[in-house]
C-alpha positions in Angstrom: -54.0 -28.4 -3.1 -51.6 -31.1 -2.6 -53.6 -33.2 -5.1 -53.9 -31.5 -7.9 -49.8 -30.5 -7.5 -49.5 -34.3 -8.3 -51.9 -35.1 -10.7 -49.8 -31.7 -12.6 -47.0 -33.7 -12.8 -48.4 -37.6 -13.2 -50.0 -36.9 -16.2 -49.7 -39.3 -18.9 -49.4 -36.8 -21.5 -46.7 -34.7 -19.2 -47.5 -31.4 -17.6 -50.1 -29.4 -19.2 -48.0 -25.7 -20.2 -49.8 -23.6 -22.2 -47.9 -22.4 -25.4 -48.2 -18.9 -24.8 -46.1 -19.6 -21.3 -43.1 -21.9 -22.5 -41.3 -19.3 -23.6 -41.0 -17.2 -21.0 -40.1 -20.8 -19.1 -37.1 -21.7 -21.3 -36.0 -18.5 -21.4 -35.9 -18.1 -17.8 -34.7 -21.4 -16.9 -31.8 -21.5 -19.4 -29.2 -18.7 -20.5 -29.9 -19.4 -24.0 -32.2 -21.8 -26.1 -31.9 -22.5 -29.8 -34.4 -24.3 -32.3 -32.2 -26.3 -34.7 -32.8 -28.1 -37.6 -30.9 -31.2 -38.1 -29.0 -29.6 -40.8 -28.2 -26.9 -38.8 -30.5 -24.0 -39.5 -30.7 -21.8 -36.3 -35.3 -21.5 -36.5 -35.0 -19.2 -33.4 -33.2 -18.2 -30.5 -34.0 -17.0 -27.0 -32.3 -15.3 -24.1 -32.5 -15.1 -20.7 -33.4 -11.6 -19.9 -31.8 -11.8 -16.1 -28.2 -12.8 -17.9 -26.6 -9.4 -19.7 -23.8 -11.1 -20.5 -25.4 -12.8 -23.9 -26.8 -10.0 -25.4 -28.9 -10.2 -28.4 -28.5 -12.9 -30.8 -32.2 -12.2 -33.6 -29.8 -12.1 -36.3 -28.7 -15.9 -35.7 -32.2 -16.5 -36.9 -32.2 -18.1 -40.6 -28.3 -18.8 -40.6 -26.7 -22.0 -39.8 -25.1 -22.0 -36.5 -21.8 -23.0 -37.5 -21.4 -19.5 -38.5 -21.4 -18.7 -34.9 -19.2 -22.1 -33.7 -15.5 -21.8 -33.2 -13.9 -24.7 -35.3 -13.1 -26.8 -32.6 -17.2 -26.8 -31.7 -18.8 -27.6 -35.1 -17.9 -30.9 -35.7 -18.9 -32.1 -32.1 -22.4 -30.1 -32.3 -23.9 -31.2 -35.5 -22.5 -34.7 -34.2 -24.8 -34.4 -31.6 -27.3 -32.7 -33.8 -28.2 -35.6 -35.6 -27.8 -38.1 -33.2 -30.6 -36.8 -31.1 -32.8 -36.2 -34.3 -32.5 -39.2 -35.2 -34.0 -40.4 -32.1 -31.3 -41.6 -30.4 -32.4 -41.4 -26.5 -29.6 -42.5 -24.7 -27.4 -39.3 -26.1 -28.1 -36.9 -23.3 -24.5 -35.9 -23.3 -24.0 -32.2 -22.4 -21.1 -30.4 -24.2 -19.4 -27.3 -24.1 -19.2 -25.2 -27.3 -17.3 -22.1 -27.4 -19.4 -19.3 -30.1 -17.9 -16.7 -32.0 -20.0 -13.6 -33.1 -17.7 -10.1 -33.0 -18.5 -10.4 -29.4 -16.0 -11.0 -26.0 -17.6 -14.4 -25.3 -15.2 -14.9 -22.2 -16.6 -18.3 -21.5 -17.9 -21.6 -23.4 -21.7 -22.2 -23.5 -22.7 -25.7 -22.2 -25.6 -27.1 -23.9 -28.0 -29.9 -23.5 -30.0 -31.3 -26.4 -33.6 -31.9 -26.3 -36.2 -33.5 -29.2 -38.9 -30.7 -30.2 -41.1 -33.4 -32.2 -41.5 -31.3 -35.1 -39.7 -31.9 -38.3 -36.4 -33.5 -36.8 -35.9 -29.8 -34.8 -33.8 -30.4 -31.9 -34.1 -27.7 -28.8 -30.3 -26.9 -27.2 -30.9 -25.4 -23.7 -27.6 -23.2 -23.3 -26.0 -22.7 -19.6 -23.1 -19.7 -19.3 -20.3 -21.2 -17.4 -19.1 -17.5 -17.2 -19.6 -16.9 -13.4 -17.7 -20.7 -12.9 -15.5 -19.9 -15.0 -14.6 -16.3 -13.0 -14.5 -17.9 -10.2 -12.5 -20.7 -10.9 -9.8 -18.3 -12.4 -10.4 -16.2 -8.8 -9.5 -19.5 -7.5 -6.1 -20.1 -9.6 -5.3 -16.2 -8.8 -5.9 -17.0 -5.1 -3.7 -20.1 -5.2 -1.3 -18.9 -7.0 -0.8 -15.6 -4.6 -1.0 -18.2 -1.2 2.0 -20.8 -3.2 4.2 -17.0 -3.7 3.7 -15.9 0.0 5.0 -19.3 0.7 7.7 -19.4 -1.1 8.5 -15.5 0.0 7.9 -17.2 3.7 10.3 -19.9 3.2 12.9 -17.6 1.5 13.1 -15.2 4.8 12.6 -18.1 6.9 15.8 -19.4 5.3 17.6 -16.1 6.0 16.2 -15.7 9.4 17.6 -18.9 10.6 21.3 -18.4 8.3 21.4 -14.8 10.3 20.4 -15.8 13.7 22.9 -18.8 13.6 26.0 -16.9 12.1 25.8 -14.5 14.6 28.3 -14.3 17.4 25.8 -13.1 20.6 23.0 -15.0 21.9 19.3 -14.0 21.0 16.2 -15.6 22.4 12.5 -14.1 21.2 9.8 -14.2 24.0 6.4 -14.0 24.0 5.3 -10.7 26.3 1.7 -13.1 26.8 3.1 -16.3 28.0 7.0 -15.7 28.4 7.7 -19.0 26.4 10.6 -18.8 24.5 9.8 -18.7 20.5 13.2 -19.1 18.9 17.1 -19.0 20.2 20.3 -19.2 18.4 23.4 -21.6 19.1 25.0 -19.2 21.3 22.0 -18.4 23.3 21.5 -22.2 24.2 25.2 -22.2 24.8 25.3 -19.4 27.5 22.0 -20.9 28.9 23.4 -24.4 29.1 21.0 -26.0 26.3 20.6 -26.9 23.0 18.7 -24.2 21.1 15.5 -26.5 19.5 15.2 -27.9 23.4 14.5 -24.0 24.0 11.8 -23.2 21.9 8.1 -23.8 23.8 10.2 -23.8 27.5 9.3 -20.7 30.2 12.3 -18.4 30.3 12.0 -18.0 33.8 13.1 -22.0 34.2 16.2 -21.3 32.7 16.9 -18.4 35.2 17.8 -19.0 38.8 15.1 -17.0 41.3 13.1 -15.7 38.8 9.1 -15.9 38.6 7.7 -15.1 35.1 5.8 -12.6 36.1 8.8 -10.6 37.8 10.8 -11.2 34.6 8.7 -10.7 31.9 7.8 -7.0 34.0 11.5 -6.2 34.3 12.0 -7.0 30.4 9.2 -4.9 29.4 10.5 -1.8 31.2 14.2 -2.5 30.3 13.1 -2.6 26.7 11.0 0.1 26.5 13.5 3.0 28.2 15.6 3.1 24.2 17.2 -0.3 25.0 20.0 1.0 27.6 19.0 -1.0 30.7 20.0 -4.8 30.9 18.9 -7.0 33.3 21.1 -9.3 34.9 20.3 -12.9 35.9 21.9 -16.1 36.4 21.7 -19.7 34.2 20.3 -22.0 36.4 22.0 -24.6 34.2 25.4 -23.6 33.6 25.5 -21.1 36.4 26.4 -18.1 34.6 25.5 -14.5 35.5 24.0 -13.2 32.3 23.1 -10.0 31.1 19.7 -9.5 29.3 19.6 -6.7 26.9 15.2 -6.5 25.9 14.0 -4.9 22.9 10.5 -4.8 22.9 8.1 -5.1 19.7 5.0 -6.3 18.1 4.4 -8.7 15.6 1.5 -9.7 14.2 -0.3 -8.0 16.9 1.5 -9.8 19.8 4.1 -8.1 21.8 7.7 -9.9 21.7 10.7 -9.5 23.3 14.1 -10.2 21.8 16.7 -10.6 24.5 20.3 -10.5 24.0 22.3 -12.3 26.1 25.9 -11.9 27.1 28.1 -13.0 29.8 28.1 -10.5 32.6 32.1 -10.4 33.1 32.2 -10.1 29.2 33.3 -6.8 27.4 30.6 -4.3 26.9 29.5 -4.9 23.4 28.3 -1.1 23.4 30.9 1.2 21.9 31.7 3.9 24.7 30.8 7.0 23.8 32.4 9.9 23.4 32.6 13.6 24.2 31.7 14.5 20.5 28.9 11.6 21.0 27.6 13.2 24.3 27.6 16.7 22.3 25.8 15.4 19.5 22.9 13.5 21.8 23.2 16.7 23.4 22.0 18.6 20.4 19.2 16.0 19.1 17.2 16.3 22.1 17.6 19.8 22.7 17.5 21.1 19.3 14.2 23.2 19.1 13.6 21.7 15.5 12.3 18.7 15.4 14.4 15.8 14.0 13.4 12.4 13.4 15.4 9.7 12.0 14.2 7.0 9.9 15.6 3.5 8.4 15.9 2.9 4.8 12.5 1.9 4.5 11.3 4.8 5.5 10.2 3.6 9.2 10.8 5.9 12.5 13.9 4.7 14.2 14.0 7.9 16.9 12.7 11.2 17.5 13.4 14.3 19.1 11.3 16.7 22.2 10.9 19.1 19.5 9.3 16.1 17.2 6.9 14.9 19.7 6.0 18.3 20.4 5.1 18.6 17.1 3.3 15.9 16.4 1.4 15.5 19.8 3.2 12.0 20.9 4.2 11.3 24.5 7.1 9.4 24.3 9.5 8.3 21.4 9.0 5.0 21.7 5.0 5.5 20.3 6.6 6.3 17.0 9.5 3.6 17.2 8.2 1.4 14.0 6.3 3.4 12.6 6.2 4.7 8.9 6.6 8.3 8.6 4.1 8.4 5.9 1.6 8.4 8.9 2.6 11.6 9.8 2.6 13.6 6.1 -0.4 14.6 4.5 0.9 13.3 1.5 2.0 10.4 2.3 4.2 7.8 0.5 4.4 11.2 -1.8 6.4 13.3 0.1 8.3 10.1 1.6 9.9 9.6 -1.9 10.4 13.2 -2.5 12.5 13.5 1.0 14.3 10.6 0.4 14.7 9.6 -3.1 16.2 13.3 -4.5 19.5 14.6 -3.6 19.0 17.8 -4.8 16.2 18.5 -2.3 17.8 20.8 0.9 14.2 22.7 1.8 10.9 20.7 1.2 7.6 22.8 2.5 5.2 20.3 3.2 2.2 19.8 5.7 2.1 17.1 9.0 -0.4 15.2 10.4 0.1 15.2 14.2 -1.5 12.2 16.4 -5.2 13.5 17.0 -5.1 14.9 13.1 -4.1 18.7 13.4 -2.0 19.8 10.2 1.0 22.1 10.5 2.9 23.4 7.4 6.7 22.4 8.1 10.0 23.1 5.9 11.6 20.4 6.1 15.5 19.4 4.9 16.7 15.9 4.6 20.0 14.2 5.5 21.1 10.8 4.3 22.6 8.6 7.3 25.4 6.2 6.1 23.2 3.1 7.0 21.0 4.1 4.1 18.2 5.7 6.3 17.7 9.5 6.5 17.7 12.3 9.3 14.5 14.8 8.6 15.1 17.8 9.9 11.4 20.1 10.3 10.7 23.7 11.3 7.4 25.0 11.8 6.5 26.9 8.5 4.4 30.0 10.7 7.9 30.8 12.4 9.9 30.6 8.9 7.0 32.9 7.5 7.1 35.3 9.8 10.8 35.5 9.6 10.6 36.1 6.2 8.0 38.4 6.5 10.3 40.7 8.7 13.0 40.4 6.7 12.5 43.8 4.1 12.1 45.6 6.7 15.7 44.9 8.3 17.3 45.6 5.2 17.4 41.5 3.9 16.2 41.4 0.2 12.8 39.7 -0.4 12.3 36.2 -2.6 14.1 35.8 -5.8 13.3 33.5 -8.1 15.8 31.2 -7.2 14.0 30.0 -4.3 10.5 29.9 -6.4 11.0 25.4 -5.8 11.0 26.3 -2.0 7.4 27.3 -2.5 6.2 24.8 -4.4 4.0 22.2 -2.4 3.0 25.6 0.5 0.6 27.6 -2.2 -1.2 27.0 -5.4 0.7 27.6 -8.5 -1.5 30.6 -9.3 -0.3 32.3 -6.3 3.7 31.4 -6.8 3.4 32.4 -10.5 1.9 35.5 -9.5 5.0 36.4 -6.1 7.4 35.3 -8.8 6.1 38.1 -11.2 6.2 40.8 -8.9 10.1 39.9 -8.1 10.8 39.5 -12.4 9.1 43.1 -12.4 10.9 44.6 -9.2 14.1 42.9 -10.9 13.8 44.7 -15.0 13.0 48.0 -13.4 16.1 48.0 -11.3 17.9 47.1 -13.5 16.5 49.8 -16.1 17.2 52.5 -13.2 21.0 51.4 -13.6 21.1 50.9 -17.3 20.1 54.6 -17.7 21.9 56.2 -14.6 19.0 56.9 -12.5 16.8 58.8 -15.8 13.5 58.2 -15.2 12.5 58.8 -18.5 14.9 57.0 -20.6 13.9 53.7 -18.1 10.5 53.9 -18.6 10.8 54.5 -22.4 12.8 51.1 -22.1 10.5 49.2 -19.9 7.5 50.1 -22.9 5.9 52.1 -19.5 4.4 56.0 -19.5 6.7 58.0 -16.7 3.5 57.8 -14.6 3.6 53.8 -14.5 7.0 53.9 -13.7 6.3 55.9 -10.9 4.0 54.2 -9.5 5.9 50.9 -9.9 8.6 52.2 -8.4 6.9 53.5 -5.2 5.1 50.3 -5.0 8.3 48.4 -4.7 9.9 50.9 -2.3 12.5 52.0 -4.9 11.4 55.3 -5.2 12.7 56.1 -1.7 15.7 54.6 -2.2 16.9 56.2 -5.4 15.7 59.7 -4.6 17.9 59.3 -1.1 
């Protein structure tokens, strides 16, 4: 077997390939080939049938294939055209030609040229550079978005670093895993006795007298995580300063970090004290049996009341601290926009999501916070409903069609259309029953109804009782 594989191909006269099989070879092992003449007479043309991006090209057949050339290809192809006819063997050259035929050819053609030894006929076996060329301009696109995230990186770097220097109190960020130090500001190496870039990499602990890491990084964690009101007090092994530690704990990238301010322990409290209308109105966010949550201006969960995590099946607040409210709205960034991009919204009946997936219909009205965030305050919609639904019969008026935009989003349009007819209806036959002091027969000959309809409309809509009492 392995002998006759080489006598195949160490023939003197070449391969032996019957006729009737190099087609189906050329075509399959080029995207297209074309029999030229040296003038440039297309004689015929085949196409791979695995490549769809060539389509059909029979009609090139009998037409000189500069029709098919872009001008800046013509010149260089019959060039090399008649330089291979005319038996030139050291022109192997491949070249790219870009084609034209009322077709998207996205990508040039590159084509080598190959003696047919019939009549000066040269054979050009075509390659698509398409998929290069897609996936060098996937590689531009790729670049292009890694040099923008860089330059977005270096621009908030740049910020990060103005920020954290300008400001007056010491901050250090520490890794929860390790408890090395990750980045200090001026004042932070100035209360710990240091220079801030001889911080970064260094254990915490070693700049703290009588503190193990593990004790620390355990007391930081559960300072941080009880709404930042607990500070832990240590002392600077360095400068000898009792500090105090204020934790906030986060996560970034997936890692847990701490960011620790630090201020001198007989310093003022940089907390504001609070104040009896203060005490009142914590008093009222956590005991409020709506559930309010508060959000920053991008739309991310800043706190949350009882009532909230009641609602949305959550243990604690600090679950939901950093986390996008559009979690917890069936629609999304949808309704996020709605709540906090229109001011003329006061009642928005919407659906929630809570933690293991269970949707509750809420009516929910939002409040804009002077720090550009907003207060969402939600009430179940069953208790609203029923409510409502006892309402006529205390005496309260039923919906008007001024409060038709409180419905929108809670039923299908078919069903508000159809409650907001009923009220027009109740509405003109009232006010028919006025126009014509009570006559039945004079309202309905003005309402277009028979006395019977008008009856029965008015007994339907309890005004029947009413007017005969």
């Amino acid at each position: 077997m392995a002998t006759r594989e080489i006598d195949f191909w160490n023939e003197r006269a070449g391969p032996r390939i019957a006729p009737e099989y190099l087609g189906d070879i050329l075509s399959t092992a080029a995207d297209l080939a074309l029999i030229v003449g040296p003038t440039g007479l297309v004689h015929s043309t085949t196409t791979n049938p695995l490549n769809s991006a060539i389509g059909k090209i029979d009609h090139w057949v009998g037409r000189d294939i500069r029709d098919f050339l872009m001008p800046d290809s013509r010149v260089k192809v019959m060039r090399q055209i008649a330089a291979v006819a005319g038996g030139d063997a050291t022109r192997r050259d491949t070249i790219e030609v870009n084609h034209h035929d009322g077709a998207a050819w996205d990508a040039p053609i590159r084509y080598t040229f190959h003696l047919t030894g019939r009549e000066g006929r040269v054979l050009m076996l075509g390659r698509d550079l398409g998929p290069v060329a897609e996936l060098q301009q996937r590689l531009i696109r790729a670049q292009m978005a890694l040099e923008r995230d860089h330059e977005h990186q270096r621009v908030y770097e740049t910020r990060f670093r103005v920020l954290l220097d300008e400001t007056a109190e010491g901050f250090v960020l520490l890794d929860v895993a390790n408890g090395r130090i990750l980045d200090a500001n001026r004042r932070a190496g100035e209360l710990l006795g240091h220079r801030p870039d001889a911080l970064q990499g260094t254990s915490l602990a070693q700049e703290l007298d009588g503190r193990r890491r593990g004790e620390l990084i355990d007391a930081l964690c559960a300072a941080g995580g009880r709404d930042r009101r607990d500070v832990v007090r240590v002392r600077a092994t360095r400068s000898g300063a009792d500090l105090r530690l204020r934790p906030r704990l986060f996560r970034g990238g997936g890692e847990r970090v701490l960011l620790c301010r630090i201020e001198p322990a007989d310093g003022v409290e940089a907390a504001p004290a609070r104040t009896a209308t203060d005490g009142r109105l914590r008093d009222l966010f956590d005991n409020a049996a709506d559930a309010i949550v508060t959000l920053d201006a991008d739309g991310m969960i800043t706190d949350g009341n009882e009532a909230l995590l009641s609602l949305l099946d959550v243990d604690a607040a600090a679950d939901l601290h950093g986390r996008s409210m559009t979690d917890f709205l069936v629609r999304g960034l949808v309704d996020l926009r709605v709540l906090t991009g229109s001011d003329g919204v006061r009642l928005y009946a919407t659906r929630v999501v809570s933690a293991f997936g269970t949707q509750v219909g809420v009516e929910v009205t939002p409040v804009p916070l002077s720090d550009g965030g907003h207060a969402l305050l939600m009430r179940e919609a069953d208790r609203t409903l029923a409510m409502r639904e006892a309402a006529p019969s205390a005496g309260v008026p039923g919906p008007t069609v001024d409060n038709a935009r409180a419905l929108v989003g809670t039923e299908p349009l078919r069903d508000i259309v159809a409650s907001m007819t009923d009220v027009i209806e109740k509405e003109c036959i009232e006010a028919a029953v006025e126009l014509t002091s009570n006559n039945r027969v004079a309202a309905a000959e003005m309402l277009g109804l028979s006395r019977q309809s008008l009856y029965v409309k008015l007994r339907k809509y309890g005004l029947l009782r009413r007017d005969e009492g």
